[in-house]
C-alpha positions as CSV (number, residue, x, y, z in Angstrom):
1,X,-30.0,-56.7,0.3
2,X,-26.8,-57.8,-2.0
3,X,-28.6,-55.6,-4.3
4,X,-28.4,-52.7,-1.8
5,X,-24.8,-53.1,-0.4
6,X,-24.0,-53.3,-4.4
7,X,-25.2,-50.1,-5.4
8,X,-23.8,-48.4,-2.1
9,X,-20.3,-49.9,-3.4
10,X,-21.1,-48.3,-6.9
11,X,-21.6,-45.0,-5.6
12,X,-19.1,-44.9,-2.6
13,X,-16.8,-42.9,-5.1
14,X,-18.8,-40.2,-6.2
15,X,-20.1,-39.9,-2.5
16,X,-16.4,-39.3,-1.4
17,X,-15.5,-37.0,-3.8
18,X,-18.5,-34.9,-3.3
19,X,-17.4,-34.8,0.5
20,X,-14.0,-33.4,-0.5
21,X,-15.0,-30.9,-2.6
22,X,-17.5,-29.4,-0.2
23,X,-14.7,-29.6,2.2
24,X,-12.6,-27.9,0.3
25,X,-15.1,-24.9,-0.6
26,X,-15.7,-24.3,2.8
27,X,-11.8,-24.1,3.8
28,X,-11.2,-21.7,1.4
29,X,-14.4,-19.6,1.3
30,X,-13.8,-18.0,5.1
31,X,-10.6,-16.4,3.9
32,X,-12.2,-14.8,1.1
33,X,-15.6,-13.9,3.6
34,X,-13.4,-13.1,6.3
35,X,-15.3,-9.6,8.1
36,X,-12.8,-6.4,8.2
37,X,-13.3,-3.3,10.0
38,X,-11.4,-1.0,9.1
39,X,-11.0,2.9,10.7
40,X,-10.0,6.0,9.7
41,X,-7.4,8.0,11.9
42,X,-6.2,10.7,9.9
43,X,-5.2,12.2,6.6
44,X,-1.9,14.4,5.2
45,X,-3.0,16.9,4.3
46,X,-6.5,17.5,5.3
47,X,-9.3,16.1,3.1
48,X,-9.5,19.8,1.7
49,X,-6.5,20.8,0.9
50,X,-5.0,21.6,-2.4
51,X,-2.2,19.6,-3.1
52,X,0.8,20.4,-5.5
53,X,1.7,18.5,-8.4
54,X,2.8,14.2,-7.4
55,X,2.1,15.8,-3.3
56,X,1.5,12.3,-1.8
57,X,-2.0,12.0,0.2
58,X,-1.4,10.1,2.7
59,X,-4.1,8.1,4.8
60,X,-3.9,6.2,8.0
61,X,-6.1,3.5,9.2
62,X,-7.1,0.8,11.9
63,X,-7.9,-2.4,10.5
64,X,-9.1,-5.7,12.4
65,X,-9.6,-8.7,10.4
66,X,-8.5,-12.3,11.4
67,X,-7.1,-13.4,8.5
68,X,-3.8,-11.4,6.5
69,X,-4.7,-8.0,4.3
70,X,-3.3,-6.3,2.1
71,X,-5.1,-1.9,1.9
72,X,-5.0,-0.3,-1.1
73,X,-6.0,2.8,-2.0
74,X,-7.5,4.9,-5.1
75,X,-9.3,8.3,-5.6
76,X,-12.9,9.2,-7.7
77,X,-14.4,11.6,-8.6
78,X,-18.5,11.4,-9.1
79,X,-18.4,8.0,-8.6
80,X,-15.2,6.9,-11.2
81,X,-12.1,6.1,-10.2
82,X,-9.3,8.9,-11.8
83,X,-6.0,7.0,-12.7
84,X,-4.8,8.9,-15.3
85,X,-1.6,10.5,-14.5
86,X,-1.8,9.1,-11.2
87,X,-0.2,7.2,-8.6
88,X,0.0,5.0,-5.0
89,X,2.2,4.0,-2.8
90,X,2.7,0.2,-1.8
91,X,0.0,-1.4,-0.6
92,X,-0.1,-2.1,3.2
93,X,-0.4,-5.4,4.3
94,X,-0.8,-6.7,7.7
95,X,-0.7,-9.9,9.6
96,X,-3.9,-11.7,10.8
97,X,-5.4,-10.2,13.6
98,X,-4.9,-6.7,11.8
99,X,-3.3,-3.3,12.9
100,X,-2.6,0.2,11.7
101,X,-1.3,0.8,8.5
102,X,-0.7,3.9,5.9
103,X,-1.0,4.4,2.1
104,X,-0.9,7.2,0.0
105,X,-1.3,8.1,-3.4
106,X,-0.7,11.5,-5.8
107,X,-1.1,12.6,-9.6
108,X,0.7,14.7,-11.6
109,X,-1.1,15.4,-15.1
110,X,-1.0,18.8,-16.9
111,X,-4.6,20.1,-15.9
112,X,-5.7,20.0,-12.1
113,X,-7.4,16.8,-10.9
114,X,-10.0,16.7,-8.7
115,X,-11.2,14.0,-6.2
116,X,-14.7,13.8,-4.1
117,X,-14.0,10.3,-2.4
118,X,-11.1,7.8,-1.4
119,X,-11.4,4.4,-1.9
120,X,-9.8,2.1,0.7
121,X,-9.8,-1.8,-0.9
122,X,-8.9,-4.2,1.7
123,X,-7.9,-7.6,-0.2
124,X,-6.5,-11.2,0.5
125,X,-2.8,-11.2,-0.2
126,X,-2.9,-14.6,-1.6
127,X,-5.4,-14.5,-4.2
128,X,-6.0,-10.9,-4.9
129,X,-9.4,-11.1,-4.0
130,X,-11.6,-8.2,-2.5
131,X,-12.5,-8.9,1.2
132,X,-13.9,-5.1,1.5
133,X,-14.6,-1.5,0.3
134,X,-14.4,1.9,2.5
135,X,-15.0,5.2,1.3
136,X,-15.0,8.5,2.7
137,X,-15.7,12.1,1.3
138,X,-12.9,14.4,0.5
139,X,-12.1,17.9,-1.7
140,X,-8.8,17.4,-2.9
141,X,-7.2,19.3,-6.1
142,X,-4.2,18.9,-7.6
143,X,-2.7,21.4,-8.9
144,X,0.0,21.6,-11.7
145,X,2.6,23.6,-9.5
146,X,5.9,21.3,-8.5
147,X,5.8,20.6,-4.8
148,X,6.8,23.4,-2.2
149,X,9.1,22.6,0.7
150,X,6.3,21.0,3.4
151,X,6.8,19.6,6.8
152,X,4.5,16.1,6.2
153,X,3.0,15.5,9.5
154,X,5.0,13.4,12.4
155,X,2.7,10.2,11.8
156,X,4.2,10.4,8.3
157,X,7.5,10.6,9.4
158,X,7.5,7.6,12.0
159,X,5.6,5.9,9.1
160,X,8.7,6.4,6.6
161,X,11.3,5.9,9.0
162,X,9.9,2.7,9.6
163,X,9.8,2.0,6.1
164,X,13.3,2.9,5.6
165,X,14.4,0.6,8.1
166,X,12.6,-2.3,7.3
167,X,13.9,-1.4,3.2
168,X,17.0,-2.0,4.5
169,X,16.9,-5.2,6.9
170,X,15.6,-6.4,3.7
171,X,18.8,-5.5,1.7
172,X,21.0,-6.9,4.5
173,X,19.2,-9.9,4.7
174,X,19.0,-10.6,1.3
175,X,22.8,-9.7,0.7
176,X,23.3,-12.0,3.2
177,X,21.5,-14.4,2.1
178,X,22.7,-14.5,-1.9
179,X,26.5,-14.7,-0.2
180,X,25.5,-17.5,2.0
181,X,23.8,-19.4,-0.9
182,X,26.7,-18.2,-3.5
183,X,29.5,-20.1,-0.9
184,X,28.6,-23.5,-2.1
185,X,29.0,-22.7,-5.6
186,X,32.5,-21.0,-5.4
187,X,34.0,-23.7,-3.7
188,X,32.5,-26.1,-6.2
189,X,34.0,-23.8,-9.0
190,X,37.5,-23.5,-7.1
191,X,37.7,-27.2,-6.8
192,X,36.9,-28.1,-10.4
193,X,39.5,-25.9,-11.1
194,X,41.9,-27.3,-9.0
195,X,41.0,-30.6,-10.5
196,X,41.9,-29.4,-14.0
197,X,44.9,-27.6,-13.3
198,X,46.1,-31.2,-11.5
199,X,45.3,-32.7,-14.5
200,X,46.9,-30.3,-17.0
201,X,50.1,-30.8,-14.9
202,X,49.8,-34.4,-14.6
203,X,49.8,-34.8,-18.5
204,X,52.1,-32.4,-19.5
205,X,55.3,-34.2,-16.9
206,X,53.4,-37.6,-18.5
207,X,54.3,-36.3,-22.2
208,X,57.5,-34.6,-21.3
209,X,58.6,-38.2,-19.5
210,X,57.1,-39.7,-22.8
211,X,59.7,-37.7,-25.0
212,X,63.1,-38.0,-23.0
213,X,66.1,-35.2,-22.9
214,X,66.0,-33.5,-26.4
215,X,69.3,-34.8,-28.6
C-alpha cells in the first residue's frame, strides 16, 4: 500500500502537467476551429466587367462567426493566385458575433490581367491563422487604360464615408492622446529647468558675494 501511495506521489507531477497542457490545447483550439459563414451580397462592378487599370473590385459580405475575424481578399486565375502588379485594400475585421464587411482589391501591370475566381480568407486576428476559405466565379480583366471618371456604387460610398470617419476619430484620438501623455513630460522638463536656472543664480550672487566691490 506505502508502495502504492509512493509511486502515485512520484508521478503526481507529470499527471498535473499533462492536465494543463490538454487544458491549454483545448482553450486555444476553438478559436482557431471556430465555424464561419460567410455570404456574398454584391460586387462593384459586376463579376464581368472590365475594369481599368488599379479600378478597385470591391466585394461585400455577411459574415457570422463567434469569435473576432479579420476577411481578406485575393484573385486567381485557373486555380493560382495573380499578385503580381497587384493590390488590396485593408483587411476587414469584425467583432465576435460577425457582421457585414467590404474589401477590395485592383492591379495595375502593363499587359491585361485576368481573373476566374475571388478568394475570400477569413482569418483569426490574433494569430494569423486561417479559420476559412470562400470562392466564387468571376470574369474580370484589367485593362491597361488609367481609370475613367465612374460613379462606384452607393454601398461603396456609405462604405468609404464610414471609413473616412472612423480614419479620423482615430487621428483625433490619438492626437489627443500623444498630448495628454506628452503633459507629464513638459512639466517635468520645465521644472528641471527651473531648478537649474535657480541654481545658476544662486551661485553666481554666492561668488559675486565671495569677491566683494571691485577696488
Amino acid at each position: 500500500m506505502r508502495h502504492s501511495v509512493a509511486v502515485a506521489i512520484r508521478w503526481l507531477p507529470a499527471l498535473l502537467a499533462g492536465v494543463i497542457w490538454v487544458a491549454l490545447l483545448a482553450a486555444t483550439r476553438p478559436a482557431l476551429a471556430a465555424p464561419a459563414d460567410l455570404t456574398v451580397l454584391a460586387t462593384d462592378p459586376a463579376p464581368d466587367a472590365l475594369l481599368a487599370r488599379q479600378q478597385p473590385f470591391y466585394v461585400r459580405f455577411a459574415l457570422q462567426i463567434a469569435t473576432p475575424a479579420a476577411v481578406t481578399v485575393s484573385g486567381l486565375y485557373k486555380g493560382k493566385s495573380v499578385i503580381d502588379d497587384g493590390g488590396t485594400g485593408t483587411p476587414a475585421v469584425l467583432p465576435a458575433n460577425g457582421g457585414t464587411g467590404v474589401v477590395s482589391f485592383f492591379y495595375w501591370g502593363e499587359k491585361p490581367t485576368r481573373i476566374d475566381e475571388v478568394r475570400l480568407k477569413v482569418n483569426d486576428p490574433q494569430s494569423g491563422a486561417t479559420i476559412s476559405e470562400y470562392k466564387f466565379p468571376v470574369t474580370l480583366t484589367w485593362l491597361t487604360d488609367d481609370p475613367p471618371l465612374r460613379e462606384p456604387a452607393a454601398w461603396v460610398k456609405e462604405w468609404q464615408q464610414a471609413q473616412q470617419a472612423a480614419r479620423g476619430k482615430a487621428a483625433r484620438t490619438t492626437g489627443a492622446g500623444d498630448v495628454q501623455s506628452a503633459q507629464p513630460w513638459i512639466w517635468v522638463a520645465l521644472v528641471t529647468l527651473g531648478l537649474f536656472v535657480a541654481i545658476v543664480v544662486v551661485r553666481l550672487r554666492r561668488r559675486a558675494a565671495g569677491r566683494g566691490p571691485l577696488p
